[in-house]
C-alpha positions as CSV (number, residue, x, y, z in Angstrom):
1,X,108.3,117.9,100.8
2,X,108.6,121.5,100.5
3,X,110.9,118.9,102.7
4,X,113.7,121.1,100.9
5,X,116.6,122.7,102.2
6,X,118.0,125.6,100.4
7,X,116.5,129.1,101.4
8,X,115.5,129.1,97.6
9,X,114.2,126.0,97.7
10,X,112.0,126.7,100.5
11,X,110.5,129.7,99.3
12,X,109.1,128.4,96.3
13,X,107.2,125.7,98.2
14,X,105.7,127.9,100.6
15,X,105.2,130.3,97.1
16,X,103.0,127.2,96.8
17,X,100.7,128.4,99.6
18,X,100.7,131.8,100.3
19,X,99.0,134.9,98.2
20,X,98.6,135.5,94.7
21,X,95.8,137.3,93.3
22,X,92.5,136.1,94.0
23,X,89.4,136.6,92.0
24,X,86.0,136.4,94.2
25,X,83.1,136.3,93.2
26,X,80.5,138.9,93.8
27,X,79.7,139.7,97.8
28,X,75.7,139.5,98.1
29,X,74.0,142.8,98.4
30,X,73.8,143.6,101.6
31,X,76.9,142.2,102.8
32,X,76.7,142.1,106.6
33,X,75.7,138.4,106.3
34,X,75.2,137.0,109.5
35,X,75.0,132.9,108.5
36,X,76.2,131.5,105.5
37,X,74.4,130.4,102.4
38,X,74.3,127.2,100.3
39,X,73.6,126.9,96.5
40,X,73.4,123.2,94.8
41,X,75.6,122.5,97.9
42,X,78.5,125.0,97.7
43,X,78.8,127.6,100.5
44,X,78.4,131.2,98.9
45,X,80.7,133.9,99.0
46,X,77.9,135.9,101.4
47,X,80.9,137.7,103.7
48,X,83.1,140.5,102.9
49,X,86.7,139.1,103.5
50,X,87.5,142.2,104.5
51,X,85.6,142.2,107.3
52,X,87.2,140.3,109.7
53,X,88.6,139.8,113.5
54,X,92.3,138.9,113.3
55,X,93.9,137.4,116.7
56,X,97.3,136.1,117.9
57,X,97.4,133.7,120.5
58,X,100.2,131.3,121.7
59,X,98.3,127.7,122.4
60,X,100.0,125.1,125.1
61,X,100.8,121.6,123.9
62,X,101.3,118.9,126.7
63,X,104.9,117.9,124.9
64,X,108.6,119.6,126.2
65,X,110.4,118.7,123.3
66,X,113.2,122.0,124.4
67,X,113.5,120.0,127.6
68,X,113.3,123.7,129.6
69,X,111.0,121.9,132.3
70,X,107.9,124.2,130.1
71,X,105.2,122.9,127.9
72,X,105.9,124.3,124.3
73,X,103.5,126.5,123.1
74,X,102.2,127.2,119.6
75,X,101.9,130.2,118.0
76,X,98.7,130.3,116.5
77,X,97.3,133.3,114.2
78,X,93.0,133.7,113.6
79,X,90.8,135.0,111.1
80,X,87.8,135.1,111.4
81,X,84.6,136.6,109.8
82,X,83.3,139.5,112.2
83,X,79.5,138.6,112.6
84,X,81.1,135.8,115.1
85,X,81.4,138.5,118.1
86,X,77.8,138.9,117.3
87,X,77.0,135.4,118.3
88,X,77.5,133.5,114.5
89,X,79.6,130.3,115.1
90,X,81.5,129.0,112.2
91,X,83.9,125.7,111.3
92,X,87.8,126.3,111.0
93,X,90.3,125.7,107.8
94,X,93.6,124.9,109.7
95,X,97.0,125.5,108.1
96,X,100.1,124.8,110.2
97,X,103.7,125.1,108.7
98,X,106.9,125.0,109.7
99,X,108.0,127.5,106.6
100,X,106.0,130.6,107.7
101,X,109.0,132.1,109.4
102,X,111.7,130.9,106.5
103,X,114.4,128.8,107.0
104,X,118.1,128.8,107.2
105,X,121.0,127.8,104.7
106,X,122.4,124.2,105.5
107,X,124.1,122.1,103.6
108,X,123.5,118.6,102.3
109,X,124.6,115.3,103.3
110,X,128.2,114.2,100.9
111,X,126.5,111.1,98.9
112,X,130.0,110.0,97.3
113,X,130.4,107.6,99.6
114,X,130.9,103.5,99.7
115,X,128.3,101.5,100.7
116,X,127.9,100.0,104.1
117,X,129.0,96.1,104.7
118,X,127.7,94.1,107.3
119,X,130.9,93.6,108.9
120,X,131.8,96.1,111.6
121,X,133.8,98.5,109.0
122,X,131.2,101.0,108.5
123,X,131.6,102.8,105.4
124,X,133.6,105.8,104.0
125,X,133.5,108.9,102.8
126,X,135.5,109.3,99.9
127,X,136.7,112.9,100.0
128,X,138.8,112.3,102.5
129,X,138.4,108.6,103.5
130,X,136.8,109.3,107.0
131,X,134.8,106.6,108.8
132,X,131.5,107.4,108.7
133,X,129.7,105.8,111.3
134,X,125.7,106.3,113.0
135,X,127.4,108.1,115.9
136,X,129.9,110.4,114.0
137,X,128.0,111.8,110.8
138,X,126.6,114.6,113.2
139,X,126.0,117.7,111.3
140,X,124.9,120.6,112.9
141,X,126.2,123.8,112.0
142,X,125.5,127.4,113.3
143,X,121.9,128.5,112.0
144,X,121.0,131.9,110.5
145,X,118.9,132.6,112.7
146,X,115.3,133.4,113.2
147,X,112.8,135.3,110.9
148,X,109.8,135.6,112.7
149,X,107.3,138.2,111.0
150,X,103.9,137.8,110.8
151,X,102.3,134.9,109.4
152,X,101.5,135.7,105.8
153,X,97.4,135.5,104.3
154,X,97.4,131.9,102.5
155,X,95.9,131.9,98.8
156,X,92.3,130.5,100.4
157,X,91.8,132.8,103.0
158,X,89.8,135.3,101.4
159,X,87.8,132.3,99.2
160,X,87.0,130.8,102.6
161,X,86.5,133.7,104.9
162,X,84.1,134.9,102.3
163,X,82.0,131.7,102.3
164,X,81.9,131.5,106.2
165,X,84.5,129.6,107.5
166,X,87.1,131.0,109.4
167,X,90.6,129.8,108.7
168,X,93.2,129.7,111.3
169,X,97.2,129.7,111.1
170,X,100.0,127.4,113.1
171,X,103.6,127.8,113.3
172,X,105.3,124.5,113.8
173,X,107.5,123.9,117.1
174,X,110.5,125.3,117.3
175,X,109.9,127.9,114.0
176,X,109.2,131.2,114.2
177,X,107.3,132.0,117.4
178,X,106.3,128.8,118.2
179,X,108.8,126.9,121.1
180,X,109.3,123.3,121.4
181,X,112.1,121.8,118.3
182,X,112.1,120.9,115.6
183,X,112.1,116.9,114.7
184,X,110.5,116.6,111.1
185,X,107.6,114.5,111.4
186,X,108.2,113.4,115.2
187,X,105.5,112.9,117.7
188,X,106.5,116.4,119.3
189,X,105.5,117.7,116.1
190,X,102.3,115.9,115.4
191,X,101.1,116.9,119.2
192,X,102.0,120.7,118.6
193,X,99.9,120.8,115.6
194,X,96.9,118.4,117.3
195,X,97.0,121.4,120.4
196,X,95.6,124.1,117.9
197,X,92.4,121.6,117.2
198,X,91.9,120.6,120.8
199,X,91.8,124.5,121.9
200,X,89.5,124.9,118.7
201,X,87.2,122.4,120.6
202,X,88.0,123.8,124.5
203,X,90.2,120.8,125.3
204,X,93.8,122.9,125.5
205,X,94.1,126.5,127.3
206,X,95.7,128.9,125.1
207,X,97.0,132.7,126.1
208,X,96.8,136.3,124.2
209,X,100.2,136.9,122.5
210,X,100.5,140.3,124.2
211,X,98.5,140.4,127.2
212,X,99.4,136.8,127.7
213,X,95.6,136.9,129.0
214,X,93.3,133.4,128.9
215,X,91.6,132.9,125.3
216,X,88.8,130.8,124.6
217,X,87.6,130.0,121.4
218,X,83.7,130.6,121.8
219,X,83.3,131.4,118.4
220,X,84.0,128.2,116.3
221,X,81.4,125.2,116.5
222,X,84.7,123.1,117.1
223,X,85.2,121.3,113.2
224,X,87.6,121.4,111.7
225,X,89.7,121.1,108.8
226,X,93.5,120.7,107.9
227,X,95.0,121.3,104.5
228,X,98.4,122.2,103.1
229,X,101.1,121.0,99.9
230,X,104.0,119.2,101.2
231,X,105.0,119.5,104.3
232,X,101.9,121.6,105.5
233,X,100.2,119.1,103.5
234,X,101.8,116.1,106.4
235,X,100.8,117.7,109.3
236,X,96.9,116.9,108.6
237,X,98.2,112.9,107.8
238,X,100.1,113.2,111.0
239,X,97.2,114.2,113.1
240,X,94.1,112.6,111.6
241,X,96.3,109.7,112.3
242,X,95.9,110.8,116.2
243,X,92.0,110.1,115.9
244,X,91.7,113.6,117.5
245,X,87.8,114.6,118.0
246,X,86.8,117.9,116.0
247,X,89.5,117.2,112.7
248,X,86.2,116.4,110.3
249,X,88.4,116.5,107.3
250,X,91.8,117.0,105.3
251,X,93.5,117.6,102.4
252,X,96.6,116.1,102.0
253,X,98.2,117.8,98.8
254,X,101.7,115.9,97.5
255,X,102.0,114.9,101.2
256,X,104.4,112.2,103.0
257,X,102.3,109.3,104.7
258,X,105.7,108.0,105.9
259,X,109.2,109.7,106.3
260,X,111.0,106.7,105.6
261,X,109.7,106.2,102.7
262,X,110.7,110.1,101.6
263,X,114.5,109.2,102.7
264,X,114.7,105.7,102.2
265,X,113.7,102.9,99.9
266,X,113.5,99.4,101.5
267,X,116.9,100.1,103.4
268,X,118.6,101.9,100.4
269,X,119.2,105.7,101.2
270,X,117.3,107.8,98.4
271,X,116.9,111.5,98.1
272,X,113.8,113.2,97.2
273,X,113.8,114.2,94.1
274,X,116.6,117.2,93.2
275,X,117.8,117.2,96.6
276,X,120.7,114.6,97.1
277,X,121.5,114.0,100.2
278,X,118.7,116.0,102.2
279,X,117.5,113.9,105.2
280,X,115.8,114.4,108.6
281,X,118.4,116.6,110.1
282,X,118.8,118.6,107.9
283,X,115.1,119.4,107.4
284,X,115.1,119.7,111.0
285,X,118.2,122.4,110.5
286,X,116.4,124.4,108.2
287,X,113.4,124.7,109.7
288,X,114.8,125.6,113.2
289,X,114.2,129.3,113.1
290,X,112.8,130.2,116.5
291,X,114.7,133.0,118.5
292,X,116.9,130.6,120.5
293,X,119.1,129.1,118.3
294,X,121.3,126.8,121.0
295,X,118.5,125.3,123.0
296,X,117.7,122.5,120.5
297,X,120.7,121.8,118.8
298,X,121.3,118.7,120.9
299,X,117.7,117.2,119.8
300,X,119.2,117.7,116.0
301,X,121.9,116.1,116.7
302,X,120.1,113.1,117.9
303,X,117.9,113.4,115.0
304,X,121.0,113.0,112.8
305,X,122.5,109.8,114.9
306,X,118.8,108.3,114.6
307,X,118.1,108.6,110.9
308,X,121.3,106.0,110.3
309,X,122.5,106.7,106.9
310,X,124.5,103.8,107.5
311,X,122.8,100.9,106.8
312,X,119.0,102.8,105.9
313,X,117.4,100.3,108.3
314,X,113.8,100.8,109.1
315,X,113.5,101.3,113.0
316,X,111.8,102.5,115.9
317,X,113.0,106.4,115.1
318,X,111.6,105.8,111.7
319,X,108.3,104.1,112.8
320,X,107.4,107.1,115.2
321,X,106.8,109.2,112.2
322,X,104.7,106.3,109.8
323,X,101.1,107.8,109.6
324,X,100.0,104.9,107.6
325,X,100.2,102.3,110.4
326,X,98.1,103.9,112.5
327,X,95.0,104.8,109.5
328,X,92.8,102.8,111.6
329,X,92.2,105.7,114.4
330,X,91.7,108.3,111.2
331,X,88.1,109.7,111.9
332,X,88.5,112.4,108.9
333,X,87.6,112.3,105.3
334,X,90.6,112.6,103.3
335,X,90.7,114.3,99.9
336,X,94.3,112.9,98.9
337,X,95.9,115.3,96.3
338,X,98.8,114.3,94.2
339,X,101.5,114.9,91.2
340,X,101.7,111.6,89.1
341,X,105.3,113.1,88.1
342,X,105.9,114.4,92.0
343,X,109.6,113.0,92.4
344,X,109.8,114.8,95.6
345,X,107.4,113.1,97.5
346,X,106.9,110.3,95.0
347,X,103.6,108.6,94.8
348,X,103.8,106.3,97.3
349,X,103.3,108.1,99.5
350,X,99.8,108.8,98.4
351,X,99.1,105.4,97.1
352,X,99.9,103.3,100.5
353,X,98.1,106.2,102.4
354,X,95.1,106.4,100.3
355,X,95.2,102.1,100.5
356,X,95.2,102.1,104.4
357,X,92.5,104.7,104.1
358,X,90.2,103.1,102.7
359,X,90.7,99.3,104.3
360,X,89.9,101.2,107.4
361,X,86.4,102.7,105.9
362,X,87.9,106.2,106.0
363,X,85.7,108.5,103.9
364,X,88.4,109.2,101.0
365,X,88.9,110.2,97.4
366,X,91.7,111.2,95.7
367,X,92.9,113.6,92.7
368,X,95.5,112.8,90.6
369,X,97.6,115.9,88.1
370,X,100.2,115.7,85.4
371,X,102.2,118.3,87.5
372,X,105.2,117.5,90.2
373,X,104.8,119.0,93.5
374,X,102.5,121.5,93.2
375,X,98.9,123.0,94.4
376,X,95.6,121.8,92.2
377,X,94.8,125.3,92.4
378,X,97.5,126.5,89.9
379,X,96.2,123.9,87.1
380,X,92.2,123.5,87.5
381,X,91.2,126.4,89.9
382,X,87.8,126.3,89.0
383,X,87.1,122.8,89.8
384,X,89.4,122.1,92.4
385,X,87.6,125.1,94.4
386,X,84.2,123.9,93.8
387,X,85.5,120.1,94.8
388,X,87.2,121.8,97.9
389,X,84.0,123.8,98.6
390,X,82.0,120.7,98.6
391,X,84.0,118.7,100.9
392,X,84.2,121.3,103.3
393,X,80.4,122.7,102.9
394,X,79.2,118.6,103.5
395,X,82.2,117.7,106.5
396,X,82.2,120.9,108.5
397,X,78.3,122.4,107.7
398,X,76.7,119.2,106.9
399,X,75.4,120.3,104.0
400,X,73.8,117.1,102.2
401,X,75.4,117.3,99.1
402,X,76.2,113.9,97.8
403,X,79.9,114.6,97.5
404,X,80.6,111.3,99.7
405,X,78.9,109.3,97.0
406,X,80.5,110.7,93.9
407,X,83.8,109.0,91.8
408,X,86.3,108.7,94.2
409,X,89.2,109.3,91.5
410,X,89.8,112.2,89.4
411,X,92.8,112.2,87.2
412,X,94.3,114.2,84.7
413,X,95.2,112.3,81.7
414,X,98.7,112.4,79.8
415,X,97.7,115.5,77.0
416,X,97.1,117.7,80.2
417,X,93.7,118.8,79.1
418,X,91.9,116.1,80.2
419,X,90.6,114.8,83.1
420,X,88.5,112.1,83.7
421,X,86.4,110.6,86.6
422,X,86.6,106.9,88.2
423,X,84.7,104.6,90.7
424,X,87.7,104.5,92.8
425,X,91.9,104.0,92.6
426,X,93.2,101.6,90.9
427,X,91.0,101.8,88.3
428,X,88.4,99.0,87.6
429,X,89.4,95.9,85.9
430,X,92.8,96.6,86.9
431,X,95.1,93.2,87.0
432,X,98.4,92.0,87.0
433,X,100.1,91.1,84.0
434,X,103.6,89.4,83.4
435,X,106.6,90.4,81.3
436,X,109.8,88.2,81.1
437,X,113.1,89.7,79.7
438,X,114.9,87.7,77.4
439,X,118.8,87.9,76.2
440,X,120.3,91.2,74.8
441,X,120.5,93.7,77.7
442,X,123.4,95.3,76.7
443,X,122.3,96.4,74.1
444,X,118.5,96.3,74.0
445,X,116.8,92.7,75.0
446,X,113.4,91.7,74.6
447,X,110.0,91.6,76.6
448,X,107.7,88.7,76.3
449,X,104.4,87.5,78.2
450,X,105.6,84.1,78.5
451,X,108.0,82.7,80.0
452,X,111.6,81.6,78.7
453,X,112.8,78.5,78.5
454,X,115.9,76.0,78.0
455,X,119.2,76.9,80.2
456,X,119.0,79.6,82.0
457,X,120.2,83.3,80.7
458,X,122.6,85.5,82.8
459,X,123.2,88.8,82.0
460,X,125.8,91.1,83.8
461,X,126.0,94.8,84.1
462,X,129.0,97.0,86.2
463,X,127.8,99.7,88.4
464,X,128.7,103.6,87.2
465,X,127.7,105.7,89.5
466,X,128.9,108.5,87.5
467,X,126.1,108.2,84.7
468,X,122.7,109.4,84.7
469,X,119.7,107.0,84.5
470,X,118.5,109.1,81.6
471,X,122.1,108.7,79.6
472,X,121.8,104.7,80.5
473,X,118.2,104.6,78.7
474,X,118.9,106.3,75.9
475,X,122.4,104.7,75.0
476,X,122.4,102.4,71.9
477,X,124.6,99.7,74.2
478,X,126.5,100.0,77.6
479,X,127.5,97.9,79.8
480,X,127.1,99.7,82.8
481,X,122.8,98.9,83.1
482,X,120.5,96.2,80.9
483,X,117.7,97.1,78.7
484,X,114.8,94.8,78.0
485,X,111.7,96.2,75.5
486,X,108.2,94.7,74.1
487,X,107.4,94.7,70.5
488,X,106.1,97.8,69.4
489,X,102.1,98.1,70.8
490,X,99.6,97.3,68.7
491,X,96.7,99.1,71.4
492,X,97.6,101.7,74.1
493,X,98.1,100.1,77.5
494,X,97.6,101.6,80.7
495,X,99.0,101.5,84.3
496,X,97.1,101.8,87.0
497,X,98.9,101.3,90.7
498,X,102.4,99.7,91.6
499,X,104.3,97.9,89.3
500,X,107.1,95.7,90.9
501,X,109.8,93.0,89.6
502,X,111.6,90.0,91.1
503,X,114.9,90.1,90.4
504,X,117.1,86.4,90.0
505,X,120.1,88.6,90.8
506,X,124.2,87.4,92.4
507,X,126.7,90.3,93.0
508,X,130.8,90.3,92.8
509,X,130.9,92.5,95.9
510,X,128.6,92.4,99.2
511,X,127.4,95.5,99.2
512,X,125.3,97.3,96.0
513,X,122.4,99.2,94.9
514,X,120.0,98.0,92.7
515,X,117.6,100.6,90.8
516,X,114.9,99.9,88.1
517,X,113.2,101.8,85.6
518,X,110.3,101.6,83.8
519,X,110.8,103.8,80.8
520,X,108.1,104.7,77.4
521,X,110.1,104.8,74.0
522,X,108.3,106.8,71.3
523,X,108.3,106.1,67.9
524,X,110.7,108.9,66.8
525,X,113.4,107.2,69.8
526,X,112.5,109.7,72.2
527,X,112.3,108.6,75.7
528,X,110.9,109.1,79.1
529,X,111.5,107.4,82.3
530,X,107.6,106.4,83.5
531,X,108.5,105.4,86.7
532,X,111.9,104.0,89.2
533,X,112.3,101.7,91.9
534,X,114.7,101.4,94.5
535,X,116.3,98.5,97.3
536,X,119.5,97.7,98.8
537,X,119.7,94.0,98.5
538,X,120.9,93.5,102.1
539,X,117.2,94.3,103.0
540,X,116.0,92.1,101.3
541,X,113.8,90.0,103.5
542,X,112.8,93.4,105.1
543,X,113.6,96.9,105.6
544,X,114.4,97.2,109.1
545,X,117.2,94.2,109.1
546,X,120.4,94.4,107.2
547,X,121.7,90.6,106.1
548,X,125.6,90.2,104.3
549,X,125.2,89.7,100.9
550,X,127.6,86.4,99.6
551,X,129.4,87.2,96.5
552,X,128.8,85.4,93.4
553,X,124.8,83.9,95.5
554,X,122.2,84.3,93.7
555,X,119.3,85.8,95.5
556,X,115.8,86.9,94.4
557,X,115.1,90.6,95.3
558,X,112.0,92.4,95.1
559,X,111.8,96.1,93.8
560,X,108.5,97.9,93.9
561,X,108.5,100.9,91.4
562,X,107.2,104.2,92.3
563,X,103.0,103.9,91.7
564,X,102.1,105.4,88.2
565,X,98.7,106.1,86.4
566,X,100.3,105.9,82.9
567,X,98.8,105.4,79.3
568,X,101.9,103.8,76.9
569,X,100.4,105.2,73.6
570,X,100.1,102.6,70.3
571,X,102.9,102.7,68.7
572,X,106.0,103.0,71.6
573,X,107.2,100.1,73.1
574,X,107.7,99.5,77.1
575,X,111.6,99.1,78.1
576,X,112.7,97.8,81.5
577,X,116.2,98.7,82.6
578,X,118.3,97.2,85.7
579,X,121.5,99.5,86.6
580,X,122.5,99.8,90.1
581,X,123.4,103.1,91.3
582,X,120.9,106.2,90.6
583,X,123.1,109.1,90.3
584,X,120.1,111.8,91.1
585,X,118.7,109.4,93.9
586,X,121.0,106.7,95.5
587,X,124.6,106.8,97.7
588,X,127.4,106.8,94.7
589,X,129.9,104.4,95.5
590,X,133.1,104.4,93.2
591,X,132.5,102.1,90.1
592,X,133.1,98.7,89.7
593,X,130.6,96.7,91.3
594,X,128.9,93.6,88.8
595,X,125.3,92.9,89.1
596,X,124.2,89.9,87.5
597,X,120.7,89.2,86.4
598,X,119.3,85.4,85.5
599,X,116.6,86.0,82.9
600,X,114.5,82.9,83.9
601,X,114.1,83.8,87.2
602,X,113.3,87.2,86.9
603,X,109.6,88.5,86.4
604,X,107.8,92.1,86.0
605,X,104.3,92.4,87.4
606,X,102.9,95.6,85.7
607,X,99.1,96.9,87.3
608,X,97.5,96.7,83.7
609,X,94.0,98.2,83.0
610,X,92.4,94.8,81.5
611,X,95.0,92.6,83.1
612,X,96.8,90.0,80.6
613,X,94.4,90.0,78.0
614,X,95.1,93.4,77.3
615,X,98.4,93.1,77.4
616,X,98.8,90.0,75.3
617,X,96.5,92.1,72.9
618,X,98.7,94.6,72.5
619,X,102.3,93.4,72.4
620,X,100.5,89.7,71.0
């Protein structure tokens, strides 16, 4: 979520947000504007963004997450057009990181491990066979140390300063200059970064960062709004989801709505995308760049006895940092930005966000890109800063410009060039529609609308945890996953939301992953892996209790695959694969484990634009 942990890493999400040449339009003659301007609803660039006052502040939080007896405070950097110490009020675009001071070098969680079994044993690390228990896998090494410089100009600040809204920076707590610790996406966290908008609105005292002299903000009217990509983009989820008074709006860009989902999948421990076994701590590690380096070490290490990459169980620690539960207090409207191939923070994240959103009437649309984890900006500039300008001019000026009642989807379709607008997410006339696998999943089986019948059909498959997903697609046979595919389609069908199977599935062993794929074969053979899904089986009832697996019992499991928009083009086919471990994404036990799958009593449910007619239509 630029939740990475490599110093590398790091810098290439926060890359993400800060400076790269900007391109402003024309300042109106005259310049010295002293209110801004509106045209067909868009503020103007009317201000030089030059002309600015530029104060550092440290803002108190009511939280002691150091435990040093002192409220933490935030540091806190403003920008601000100058014509507002001549009496000009304006609204706020918030940024808060935790990255604007770097990060240190900390190593990954070992995923070669065996999985855990409900019996008291724990499991083991295989290096060098070590327990590994809740309690012992503490990591917390020495950090580098703190790199505290000033906060660097995001790539909006002269767009928005120009157009008359003031934009104002945040260092997390426990990074940089900010106090407090660090506890990735804990309620610490979401208070420090909720202090900056109550001072905003004269509810929080804050203090000059030299003369340590009382500062007031008299010169905002108070509203404010919260953007950022990945991590900077959770910090507005996290505190809209306060219901705090002033936040008017946010734009969450490839955001987390819920950390377990980022770490875990329905009690099976899953890595973000290219980071194996990155987790809470570790973030928390990283991030932990404030000058004194020993005062919250011991709040890591609780951090990394919480998280339990044990058994991956949902629980209280985990439920402390789901925004999505608590959508109903959300007072702001959210312009929900997302990669439909972001394997970092995968879709989800977006989807069950966006979801909650708008059961709970919360002003919302959403913008899905072809990209991964990236900023809008870098793919549709144009648009994306007139969309961005319009939400902000009607949510923080009140300018009337109908942008509430326009499509609430935008997506970018598969050839990258084009983007279309919808009524709303999943798009309309979406249904479910049913595909049943039938024998030959070694090899390649088949994909049918209706279901089989006669004796049931098992199929087996033996767990390799060695082998890539991709290698297991594209094999001709292997018994180490199964492989079911429609006839070749006839029309294009589309995907629109989550697709999910239930599994008829027994196991030789009581512990296992299970992972699925959803994969697009072209007509030359090609492949590509649409979309994955991830469970441990000993959650299967529900992620936060673990329950023993009996060997050789046939249970049915439920995998929900990531959420896709996808078109599969006439002429490919759609595959379904079952393998168990996830090389890139899951634990790796040692190989050997047997999954076996009954055919009759296992069902995929794909979101399908036109529901089963379509479907039918296309594979007949």
């Amino acid at each position: 979520m630029g939740v990475l942990v490599k110093a590398a890493r790091r810098v290439a999400l926060v890359a993400a947000l800060v400076s790269l040449p900007l391109t402003l339009a024309p300042v109106v003659a005259g310049a010295a504007a002293e209110g801004p301007v509106f045209v067909d609803g868009e503020a103007q660039p009317v201000f030089d963004p030059k002309d600015v006052v530029r104060e550092s502040l440290y803002v108190r939080a009511p939280v002691d997450s150091d435990r040093d007896g002192k409220p933490d405070e935030v540091y806190t950097e403003v920008v601000r057009p100058t014509a507002t110490t001549r009496g000009l009020k304006v609204p706020v675009v918030y940024m808060n990181s935790p990255y604007f001071s770097g990060g240190n070098d900390v190593a990954n969680h070992n995923v070669d491990v065996e999985l855990y079994v409900p019996d008291g044993k724990g499991h083991y690390d295989r290096r060098d066979g070590k327990q590994l228990s809740a309690q012992a896998d503490e990591r917390v090494a020495a950090a580098v140390g703190p790199n505290a410089g000033p906060i660097t100009s995001a790539r909006y600040e002269g767009y928005f300063i120009a157009r008359g809204f003031a934009v104002v920076y945040a260092e997390s707590l426990g990074t940089g200059k900010s106090t407090g610790c660090p506890t990735s996406g804990g309620r610490n966290e979401t208070i420090g970064s909720k202090s900056v908008i109550d001072w905003l609105n004269g509810r929080a005292p804050a203090r000059d960062a030299v003369t340590s002299a009382p500062v007031k903000a008299t010169w905002t009217t108070g509203k404010t709004a919260m953007m950022g990509v990945s991590y900077n983009g959770t910090l507005p989820n996290a505190v809209a989801a306060t219901g705090v008074r002033g936040l008017e709006a946010i734009v969450p860009i490839a955001a987390i709505s819920s950390w377990y989902d980022y770490y875990r999948a329905d009690g099976a421990v899953v890595a973000p995308g290219t980071f194996q076994g990155e987790d809470l701590d570790v973030l928390a590690e990283y991030v932990y760049t404030r000058a004194d380096q020993e005062i919250c070490k011991p709040v890591i290490a609780e951090i990394a006895q919480k998280q339990d990459r044990v058994t991956g169980d949902y629980s209280a620690f985990w439920d402390e940092r789901n925004y999505v539960k608590d959508a109903d207090k959300v007072r702001a409207a959210v312009l929900a930005v997302h990669g439909l191939n972001d394997w970092n923070v995968k879709g989800k994240h977006v989807v069950q966000w966006y979801e909650a959103l708008r059961r709970n009437g919360v002003e919302h649309k959403i913008w899905w890109h072809q990209s991964g984890h990236t900023d809008p900006d870098t793919l549709r500039s144009v648009e994306w800063r007139r969309t961005l300008n319009r939400w902000f001019s009607h949510y923080l000026y009140g300018v009337d410009n109908g942008v509430q009642k326009e499509p609430k989807a935008t997506i970018q379709r598969e050839d990258k060039t084009t983007w279309t607008d919808e009524a709303d997410w999943p798009a309309p006339g979406t249904a479910k529609a049913s595909l049943r696998p039938t024998a030959g999943g070694d090899a390649k089986g088949g994909l049918a609308t209706r279901p089989a019948t006669g004796r049931s059909v098992v199929e087996t498959l033996s767990d390799n945890s060695a082998v890539l997903a991709e290698t297991l697609v594209n094999a001709a046979a292997s018994d180490n996953r199964l492989s079911y595919a429609t006839k070749t389609l006839a029309t294009p069908v589309r995907l629109s939301g989550t697709p999910s199977v239930d599994l008829g599935i027994s196991f030789d062993r009581p512990a296992a992953n299970v992972t699925t794929l959803l994969v697009d074969r072209f007509p030359d053979g090609t492949s590509k892996i649409v979309t994955r899904g991830w469970t441990d089986p000993q959650n299967r009832s529900r992620p936060d209790k673990t329950e023993a697996i009996k060997p050789g019992k046939r249970y049915q499991v439920e995998v929900e695959f990531e959420p896709k928009d996808y078109i599969f083009a006439a002429g490919h086919t759609v595959e379904f694969v079952v393998l168990s471990s996830d090389y890139d994404y899951t634990l790796r036990p040692q190989p050997g484990v047997s999954l076996s799958v009954d055919l009759n009593r296992t069902t995929l449910d794909l979101p399908v634009v036109g529901g089963k007619t379509a479907l039918r239509r296309a594979i007949g």
